[in-house]
C-alpha positions as CSV (number, residue, x, y, z in Angstrom):
1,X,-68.2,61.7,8.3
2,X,-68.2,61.8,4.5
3,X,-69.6,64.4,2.3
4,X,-71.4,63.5,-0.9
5,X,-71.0,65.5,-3.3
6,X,-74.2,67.3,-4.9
7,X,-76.1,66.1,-8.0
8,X,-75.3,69.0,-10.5
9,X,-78.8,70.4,-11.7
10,X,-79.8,68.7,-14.8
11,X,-77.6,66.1,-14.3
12,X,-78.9,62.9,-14.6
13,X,-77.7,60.3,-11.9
14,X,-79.7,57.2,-12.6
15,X,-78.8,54.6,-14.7
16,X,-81.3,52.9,-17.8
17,X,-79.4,51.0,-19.3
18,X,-78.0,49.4,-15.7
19,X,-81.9,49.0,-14.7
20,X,-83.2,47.4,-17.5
21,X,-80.0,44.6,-17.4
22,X,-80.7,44.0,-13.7
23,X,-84.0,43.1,-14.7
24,X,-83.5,40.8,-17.6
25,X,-81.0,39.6,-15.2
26,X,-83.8,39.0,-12.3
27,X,-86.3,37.8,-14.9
28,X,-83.9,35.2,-17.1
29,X,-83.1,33.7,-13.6
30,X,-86.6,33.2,-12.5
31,X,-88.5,32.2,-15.6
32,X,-85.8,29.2,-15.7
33,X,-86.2,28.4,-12.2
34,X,-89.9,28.9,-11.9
35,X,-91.1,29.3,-15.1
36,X,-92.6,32.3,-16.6
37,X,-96.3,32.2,-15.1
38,X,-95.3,32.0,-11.9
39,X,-93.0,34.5,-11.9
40,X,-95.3,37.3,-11.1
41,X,-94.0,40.8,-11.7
42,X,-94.6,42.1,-7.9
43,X,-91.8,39.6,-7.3
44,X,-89.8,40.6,-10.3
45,X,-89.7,44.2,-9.1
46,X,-89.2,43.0,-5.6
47,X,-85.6,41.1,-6.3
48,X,-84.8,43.4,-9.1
49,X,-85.2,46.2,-6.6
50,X,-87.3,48.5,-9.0
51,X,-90.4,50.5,-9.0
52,X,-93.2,49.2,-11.3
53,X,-92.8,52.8,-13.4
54,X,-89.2,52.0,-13.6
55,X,-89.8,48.4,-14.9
56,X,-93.5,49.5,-17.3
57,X,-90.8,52.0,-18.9
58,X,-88.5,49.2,-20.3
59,X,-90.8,46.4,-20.3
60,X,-94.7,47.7,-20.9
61,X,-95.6,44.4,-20.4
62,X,-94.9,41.4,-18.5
63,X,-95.4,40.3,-22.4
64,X,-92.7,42.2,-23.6
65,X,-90.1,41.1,-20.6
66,X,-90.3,37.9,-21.8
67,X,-89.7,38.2,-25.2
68,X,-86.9,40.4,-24.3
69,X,-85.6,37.3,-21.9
70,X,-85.8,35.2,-25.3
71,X,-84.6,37.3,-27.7
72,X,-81.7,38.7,-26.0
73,X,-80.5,36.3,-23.3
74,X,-81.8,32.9,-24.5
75,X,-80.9,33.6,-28.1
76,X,-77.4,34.3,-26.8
77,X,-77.0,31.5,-24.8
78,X,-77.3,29.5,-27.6
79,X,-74.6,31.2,-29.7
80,X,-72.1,31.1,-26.8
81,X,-72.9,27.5,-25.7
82,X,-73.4,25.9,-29.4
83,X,-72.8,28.1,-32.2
84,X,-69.5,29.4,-31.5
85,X,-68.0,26.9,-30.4
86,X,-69.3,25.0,-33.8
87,X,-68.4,27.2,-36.1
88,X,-64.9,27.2,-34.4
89,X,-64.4,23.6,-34.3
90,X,-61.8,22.0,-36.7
91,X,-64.7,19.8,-37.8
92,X,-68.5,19.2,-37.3
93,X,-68.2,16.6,-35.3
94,X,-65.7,17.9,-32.6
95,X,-67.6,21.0,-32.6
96,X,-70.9,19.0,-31.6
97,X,-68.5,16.8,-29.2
98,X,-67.1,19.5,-27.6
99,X,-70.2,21.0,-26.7
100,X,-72.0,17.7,-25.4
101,X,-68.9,17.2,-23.2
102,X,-68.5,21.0,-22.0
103,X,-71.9,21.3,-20.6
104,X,-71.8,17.2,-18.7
105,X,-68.7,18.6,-17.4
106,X,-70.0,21.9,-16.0
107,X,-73.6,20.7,-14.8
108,X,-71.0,17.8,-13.0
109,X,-69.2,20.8,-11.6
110,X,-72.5,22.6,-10.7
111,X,-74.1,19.7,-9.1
112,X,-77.9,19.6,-10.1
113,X,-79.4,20.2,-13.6
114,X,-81.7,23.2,-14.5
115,X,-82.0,22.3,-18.0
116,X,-81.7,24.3,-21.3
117,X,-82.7,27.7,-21.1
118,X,-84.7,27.2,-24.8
119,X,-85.9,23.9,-23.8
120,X,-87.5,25.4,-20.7
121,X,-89.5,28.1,-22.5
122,X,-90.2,26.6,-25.5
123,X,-91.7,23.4,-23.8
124,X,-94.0,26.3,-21.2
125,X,-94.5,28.9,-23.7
126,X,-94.5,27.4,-27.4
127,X,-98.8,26.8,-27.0
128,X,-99.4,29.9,-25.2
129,X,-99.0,32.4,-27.5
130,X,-97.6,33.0,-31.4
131,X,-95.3,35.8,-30.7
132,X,-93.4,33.8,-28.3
133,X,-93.5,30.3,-30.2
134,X,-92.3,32.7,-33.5
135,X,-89.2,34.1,-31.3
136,X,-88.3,30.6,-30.2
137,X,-88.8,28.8,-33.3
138,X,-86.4,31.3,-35.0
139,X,-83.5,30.4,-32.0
140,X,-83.7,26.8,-32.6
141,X,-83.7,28.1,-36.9
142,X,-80.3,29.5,-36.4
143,X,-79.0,26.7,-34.3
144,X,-79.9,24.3,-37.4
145,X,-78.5,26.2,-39.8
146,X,-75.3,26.7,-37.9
147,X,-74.8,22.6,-38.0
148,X,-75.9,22.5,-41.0
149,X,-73.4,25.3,-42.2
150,X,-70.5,23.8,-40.9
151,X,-71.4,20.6,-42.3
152,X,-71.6,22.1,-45.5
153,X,-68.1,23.6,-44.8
154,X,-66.9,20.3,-44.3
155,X,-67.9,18.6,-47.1
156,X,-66.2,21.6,-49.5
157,X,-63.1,20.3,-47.1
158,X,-63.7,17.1,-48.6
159,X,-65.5,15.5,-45.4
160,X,-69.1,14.3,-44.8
161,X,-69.6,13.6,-47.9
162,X,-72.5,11.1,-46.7
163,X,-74.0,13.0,-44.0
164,X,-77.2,15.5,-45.2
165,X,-76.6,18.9,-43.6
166,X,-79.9,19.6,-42.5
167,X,-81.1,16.1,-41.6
168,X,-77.6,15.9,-39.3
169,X,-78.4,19.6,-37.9
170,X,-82.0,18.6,-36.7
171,X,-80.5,15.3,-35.0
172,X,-78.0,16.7,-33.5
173,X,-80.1,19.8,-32.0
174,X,-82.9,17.2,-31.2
175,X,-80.3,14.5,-29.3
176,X,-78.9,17.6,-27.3
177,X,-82.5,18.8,-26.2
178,X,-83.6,15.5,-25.1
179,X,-80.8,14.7,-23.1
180,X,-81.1,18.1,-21.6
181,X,-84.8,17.1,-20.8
182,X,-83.6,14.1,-19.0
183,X,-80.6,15.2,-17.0
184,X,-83.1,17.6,-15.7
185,X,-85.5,15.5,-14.9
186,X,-83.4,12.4,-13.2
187,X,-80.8,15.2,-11.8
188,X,-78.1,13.4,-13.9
189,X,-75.4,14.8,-16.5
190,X,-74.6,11.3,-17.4
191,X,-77.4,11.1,-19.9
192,X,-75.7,13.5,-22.0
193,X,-72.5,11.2,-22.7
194,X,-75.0,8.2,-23.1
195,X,-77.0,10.3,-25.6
196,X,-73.5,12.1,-27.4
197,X,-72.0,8.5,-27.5
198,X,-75.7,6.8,-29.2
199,X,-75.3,10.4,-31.9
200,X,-71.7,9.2,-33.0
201,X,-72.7,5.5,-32.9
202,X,-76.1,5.9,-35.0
203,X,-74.4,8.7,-37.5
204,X,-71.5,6.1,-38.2
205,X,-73.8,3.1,-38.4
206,X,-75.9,5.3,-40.8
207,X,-72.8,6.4,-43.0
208,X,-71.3,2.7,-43.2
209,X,-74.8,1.5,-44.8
210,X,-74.8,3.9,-47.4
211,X,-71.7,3.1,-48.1
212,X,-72.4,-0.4,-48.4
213,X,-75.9,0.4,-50.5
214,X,-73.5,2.3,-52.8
215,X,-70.8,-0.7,-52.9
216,X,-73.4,-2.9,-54.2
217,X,-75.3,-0.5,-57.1
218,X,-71.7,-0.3,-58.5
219,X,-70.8,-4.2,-58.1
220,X,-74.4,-4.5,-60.1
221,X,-72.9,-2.8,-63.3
């Protein structure tokens, strides 16, 4: 038989920080499965394994759970899927093909689609109340900007010299989240090659235009 050894008095032996992760953990996992309303927090408290003093004490509110989920776990879902791997990308364009191509390849890999963890919230919670719609607004801010950034970094390069920062940004953010809607809808990563491929097709189209427009202003003078 083993002896445990005593809790010295004063001592604490539980863990806070430990609790509070396993329930962003429990809760980031159900609001994308189930969605936040019907994750009720009797079940939250059941699979986390916590009291409901132990959960009111980190999260006062099912409220304040949620914006917890979105601030820390959505918000850095996006900088490890998207923003980092932009902003290491020799160029905008791999960075944005990279991406595209690493998430087909894992939700291939995976085998069914659960969609984007922003897209999922935003598109349940955005109407429902202004603190949340604010919190989620200001992820899909920074993923603009950090497009638009690089962009910007590689026209000082002396690349995309035609392409508008912010209007290429929104594209590309708005191509990803719709393909992302319907992989997870038809339970099929293909869409996201179909809709990376149309991206690079329309942005090329788009740039060879202007360049034409321009050709001909100058052939006027």
């Amino acid at each position: 038989m083993t002896v445990r050894p005593k809790a010295q008095p004063g001592k604490r032996t539980n863990d806070p920080e430990g609790l509070r992760k396993r329930v962003l953990d429990v809760a980031e996992a159900s609001f994308q499965a189930r969605g936040y309303h019907a994750s009720s927090l009797g079940d939250l408290m059941a699979a986390a394994g916590v009291t409901g003093g132990a959960l009111h004490h980190h999260f006062p509110t099912k409220k304040a759970l949620a914006l917890a989920v979105i601030e820390e776990r959505v918000a850095a879902a996006v900088e490890e899927t998207w923003i980092a791997p932009v902003q290491a990308a020799g160029s905008t364009r791999e960075g944005v093909r990279s991406v595209f191509e690493a998430v087909a390849a894992e939700l291939e890999q995976q085998g069914f689609v659960r969609g984007c963890p922003l897209n999922n919230l935003a598109h349940e919670l955005s109407l429902a109340d202004p603190d949340f719609r604010t919190a989620l607004a200001g992820i899909f801010s920074a993923w603009r900007q950090a497009i638009a950034d690089k962009v910007r970094a590689d026209q000082q390069a002396g690349r995309e010299q035609d392409t508008d920062p912010q209007r290429f940004a929104a594209l590309a953010v708005a191509t990803y989240s719709g393909a992302m809607s319907m992989a997870k809808t038809t339970q099929d990563s293909a869409v996201l090659r179909d809709c990376l491929n149309a991206l690079e097709q329309g942005v090329s189209s788009a740039r060879a235009k202007r360049r034409r427009r321009v050709l001909r202003q100058y052939k006027a003078f």
